[in-house]
C-alpha positions in Angstrom: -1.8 -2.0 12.0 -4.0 1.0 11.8 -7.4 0.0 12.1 -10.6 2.5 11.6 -14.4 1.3 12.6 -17.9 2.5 11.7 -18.3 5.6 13.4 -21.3 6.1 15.8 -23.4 9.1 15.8 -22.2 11.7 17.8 -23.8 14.6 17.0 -25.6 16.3 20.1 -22.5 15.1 22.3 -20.8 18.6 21.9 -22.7 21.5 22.0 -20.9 24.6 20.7 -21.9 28.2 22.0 -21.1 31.6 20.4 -22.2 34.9 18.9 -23.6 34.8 15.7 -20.7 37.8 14.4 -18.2 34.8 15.2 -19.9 32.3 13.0 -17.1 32.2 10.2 -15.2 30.6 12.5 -17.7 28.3 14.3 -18.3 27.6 10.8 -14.7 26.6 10.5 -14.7 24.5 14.1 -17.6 22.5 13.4 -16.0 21.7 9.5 -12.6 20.9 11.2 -14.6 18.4 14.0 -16.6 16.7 11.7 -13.7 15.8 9.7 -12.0 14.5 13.1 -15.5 12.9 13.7 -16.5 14.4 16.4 -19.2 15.9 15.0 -20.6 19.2 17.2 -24.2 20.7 17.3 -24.6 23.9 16.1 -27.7 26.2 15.9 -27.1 26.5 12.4 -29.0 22.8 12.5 -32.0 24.3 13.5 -35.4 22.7 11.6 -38.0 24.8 10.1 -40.8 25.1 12.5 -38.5 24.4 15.8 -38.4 26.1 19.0 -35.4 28.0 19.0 -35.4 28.2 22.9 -36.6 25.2 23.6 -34.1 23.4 21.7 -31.9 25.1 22.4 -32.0 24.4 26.2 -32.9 20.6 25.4 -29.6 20.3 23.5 -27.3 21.9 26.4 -28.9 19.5 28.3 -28.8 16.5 26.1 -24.6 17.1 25.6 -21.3 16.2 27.3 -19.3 18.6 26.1 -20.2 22.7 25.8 -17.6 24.3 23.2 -18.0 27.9 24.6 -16.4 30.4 22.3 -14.6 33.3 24.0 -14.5 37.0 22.2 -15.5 40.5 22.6 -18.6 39.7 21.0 -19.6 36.5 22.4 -18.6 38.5 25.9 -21.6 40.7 25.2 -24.6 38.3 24.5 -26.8 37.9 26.7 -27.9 34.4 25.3 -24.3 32.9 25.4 -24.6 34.0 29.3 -27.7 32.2 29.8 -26.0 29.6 28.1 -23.2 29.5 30.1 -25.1 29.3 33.5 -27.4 26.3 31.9 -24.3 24.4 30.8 -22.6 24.8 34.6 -25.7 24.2 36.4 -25.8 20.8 34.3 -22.4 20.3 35.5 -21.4 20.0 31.5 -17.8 19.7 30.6 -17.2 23.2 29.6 -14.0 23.9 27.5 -13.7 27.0 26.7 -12.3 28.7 23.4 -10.4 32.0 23.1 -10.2 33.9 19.6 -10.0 37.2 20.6 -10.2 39.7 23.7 -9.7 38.4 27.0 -10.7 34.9 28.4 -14.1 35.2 30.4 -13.5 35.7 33.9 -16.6 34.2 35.0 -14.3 30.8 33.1 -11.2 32.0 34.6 -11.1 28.3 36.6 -11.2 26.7 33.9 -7.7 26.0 30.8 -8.9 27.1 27.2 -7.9 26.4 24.0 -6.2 29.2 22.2 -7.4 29.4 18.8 -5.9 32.8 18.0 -3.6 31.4 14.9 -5.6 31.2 11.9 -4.2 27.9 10.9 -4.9 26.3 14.3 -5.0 22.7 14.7 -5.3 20.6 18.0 -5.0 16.9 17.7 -4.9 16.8 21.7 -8.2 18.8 22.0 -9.8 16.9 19.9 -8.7 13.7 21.1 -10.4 15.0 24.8 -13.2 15.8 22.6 -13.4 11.8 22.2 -12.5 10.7 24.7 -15.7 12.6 26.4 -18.2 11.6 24.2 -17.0 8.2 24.1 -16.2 8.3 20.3 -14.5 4.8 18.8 -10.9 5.0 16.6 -12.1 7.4 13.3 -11.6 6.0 9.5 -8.2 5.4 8.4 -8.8 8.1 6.6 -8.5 10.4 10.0 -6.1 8.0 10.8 -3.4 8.7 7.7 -4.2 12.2 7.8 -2.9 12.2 11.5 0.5 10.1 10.1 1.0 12.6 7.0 0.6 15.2 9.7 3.7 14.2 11.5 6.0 12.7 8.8 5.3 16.2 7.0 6.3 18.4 9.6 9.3 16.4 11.0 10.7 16.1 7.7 10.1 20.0 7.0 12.5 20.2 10.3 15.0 18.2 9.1 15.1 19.0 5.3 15.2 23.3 7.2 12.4 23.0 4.4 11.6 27.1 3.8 8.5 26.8 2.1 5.7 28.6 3.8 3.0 26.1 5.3 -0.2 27.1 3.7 -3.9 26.2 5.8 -6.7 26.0 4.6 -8.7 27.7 7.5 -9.8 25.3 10.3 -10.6 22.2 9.0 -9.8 22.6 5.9 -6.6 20.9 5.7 -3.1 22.5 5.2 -0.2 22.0 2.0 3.0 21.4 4.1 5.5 22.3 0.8 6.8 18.8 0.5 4.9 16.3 -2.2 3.9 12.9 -1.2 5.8 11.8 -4.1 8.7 13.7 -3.4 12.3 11.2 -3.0 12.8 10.5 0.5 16.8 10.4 0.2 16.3 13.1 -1.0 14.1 15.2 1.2 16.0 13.5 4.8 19.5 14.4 2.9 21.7 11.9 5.4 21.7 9.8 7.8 22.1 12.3 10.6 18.5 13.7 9.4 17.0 9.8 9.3 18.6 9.3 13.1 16.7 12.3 13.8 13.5 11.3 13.2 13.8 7.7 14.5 14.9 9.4 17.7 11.9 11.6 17.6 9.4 8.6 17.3 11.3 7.1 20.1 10.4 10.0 22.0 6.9 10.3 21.4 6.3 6.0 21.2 9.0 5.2 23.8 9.4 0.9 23.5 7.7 0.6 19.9 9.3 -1.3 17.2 8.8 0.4 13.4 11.2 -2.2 11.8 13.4 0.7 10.5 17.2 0.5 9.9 19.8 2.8 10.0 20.2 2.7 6.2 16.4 2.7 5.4 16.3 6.7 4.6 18.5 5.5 0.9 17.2 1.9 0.7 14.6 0.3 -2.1 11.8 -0.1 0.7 11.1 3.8 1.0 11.9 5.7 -2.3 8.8 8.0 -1.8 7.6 10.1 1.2 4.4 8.2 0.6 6.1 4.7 1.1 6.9 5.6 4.6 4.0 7.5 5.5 2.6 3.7 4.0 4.8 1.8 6.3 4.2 3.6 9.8 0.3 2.6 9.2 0.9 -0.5 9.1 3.1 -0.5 12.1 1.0 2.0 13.9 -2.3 1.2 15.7 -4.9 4.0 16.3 -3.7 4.4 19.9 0.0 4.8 18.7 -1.3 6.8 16.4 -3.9 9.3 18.6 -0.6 9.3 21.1 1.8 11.7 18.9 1.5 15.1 19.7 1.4 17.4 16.7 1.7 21.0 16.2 2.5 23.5 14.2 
C-alpha cells in the first residue's frame, strides 16, 4: 500500500539560478517542485534588510543541488556566471536546464533537462532531485497524483482518446480529457485494450502482483476510472510507484 510521511524541510537543498527576464518560468519550476516536495530556493525568498550577495553565495554553498537555467538571457548575466563558477568550485550537483538557445558550452559535460514544451513534466528529474537531497516518500497526495498520471495517459492510448491534453503551465497540473468518473468498460472498450495495459504495468513493474484478472476491465470491482486508480494505491508502494516512468 501507498504510504506518504511527514515531509522534512528541504528548502535550501536546491538552489535554482537564472535571469530575472526568465522568471515566469522559474516561477513555474519552483510551483511545480514544491508540489513534488522538493521545495527549491529562489531569490524571490529574499528578506527585507538581507544581503543580496551575501546570501546569495551562503545559499550556493549551503545546497546540494544548483538548478541552472539555460537561455539566451541567462547566457548573458554576468551574475549567473559567477554563479556558475561558485556552484562548480563547491563541487555542487549541477543540473542544468535548457528553455531556449543553445545549451551553455562551458556545461557542455554535463546532460540537461529539456524544458522547451510548455507542458513539461519530469517525474524522473524530479525523483534525482530526491534522491539528492535525501527527501523521504511525499504525501499520498503526490503519491495519487503520480497513479492518475499513468492510468490517464495509458488509457488515452488505448481508448485513441482525441481530446487535446490541456496543462496548466509547470506545476500547475494538466486535464487529460477523460473524467475520473468516467465508465471504465467503457473508456478500455475490450479486452484487447485491458491486456494492454496489464502488459504495460508488467513492463514497467516486471514480477508485481496487482490482483487483476482478465475480465476485470467489465467486472463490479472497477466501474469507474477512479476505482482503479483506487485499487493500484493500494497495491502500489511509493517505490513501485516513484519507479513508473511517465511522459507525455
Amino acid at each position: 500500500m501507498a504510504q506518504g510521511t511527514e515531509v522534512s524541510p528541504l528548502s535550501g537543498g536546491i538552489f535554482i539560478s537564472y535571469s530575472h527576464t526568465d522568471s515566469t518560468f522559474v516561477g513555474q519550476l519552483s510551483s511545480y517542485l514544491h508540489q513534488e516536495e522538493v521545495p527549491p530556493w529562489v531569490d524571490n525568498q529574499l528578506e527585507y534588510g538581507d544581503s543580496w550577495q551575501n546570501l546569495i553565495v551562503e545559499r550556493i554553498q549551503r545546497c546540494i543541488v544548483f538548478l541552472i537555467i539555460m537561455s539566451d538571457q541567462s547566457r548573458q548575466s554576468r551574475f549567473v556566471k559567477e554563479e556558475i563558477s561558485l556552484a562548480r568550485l563547491g563541487k555542487k550537483a549541477v543540473i542544468p536546464i535548457l528553455t531556449g538557445g543553445a545549451p551553455f558550452v562551458e556545461l557542455a559535460d554535463l546532460q540537461f533537462v529539456d524544458a522547451r514544451r510548455m507542458g513539461w513534466q519530469d517525474n524522473r528529474f524530479v525523483e534525482r532531485l530526491r534522491n539528492l537531497v535525501g527527501g523521504s516518500a511525499p504525501s499520498l497526495a503526490v503519491q495519487r497524483r503520480r497513479v492518475e498520471q499513468f492510468v490517464f495517459l495509458k488509457l488515452r492510448q488505448i481508448s485513441e482518446c482525441q481530446t487535446p491534453i490541456v496543462t496548466f503551465g509547470v506545476g500547475f497540473g494538466a486535464d487529460y480529457g477523460i473524467p475520473l468518473d468516467a465508465p471504465l468498460k467503457k473508456v478500455v472498450g475490450d479486452e484487447l485494450g485491458w491486456v494492454e495495459l496489464l502488459l504495460e504495468l508488467n513492463q514497467q513493474l516486471p514480477g508485481r502482483n496487482f490482483d487483476l484478472r482478465p475480465d476485470d476491465y467489465e467486472s463490479e470491482r472497477f466501474l469507474r476510472v477512479s476505482d482503479l486508480i483506487d485499487h493500484f494505491l493500494k497495491h502500489m508502494a511509493w517505490e513501485d510507484i516513484r519507479r513508473i516512468d511517465v511522459r507525455y
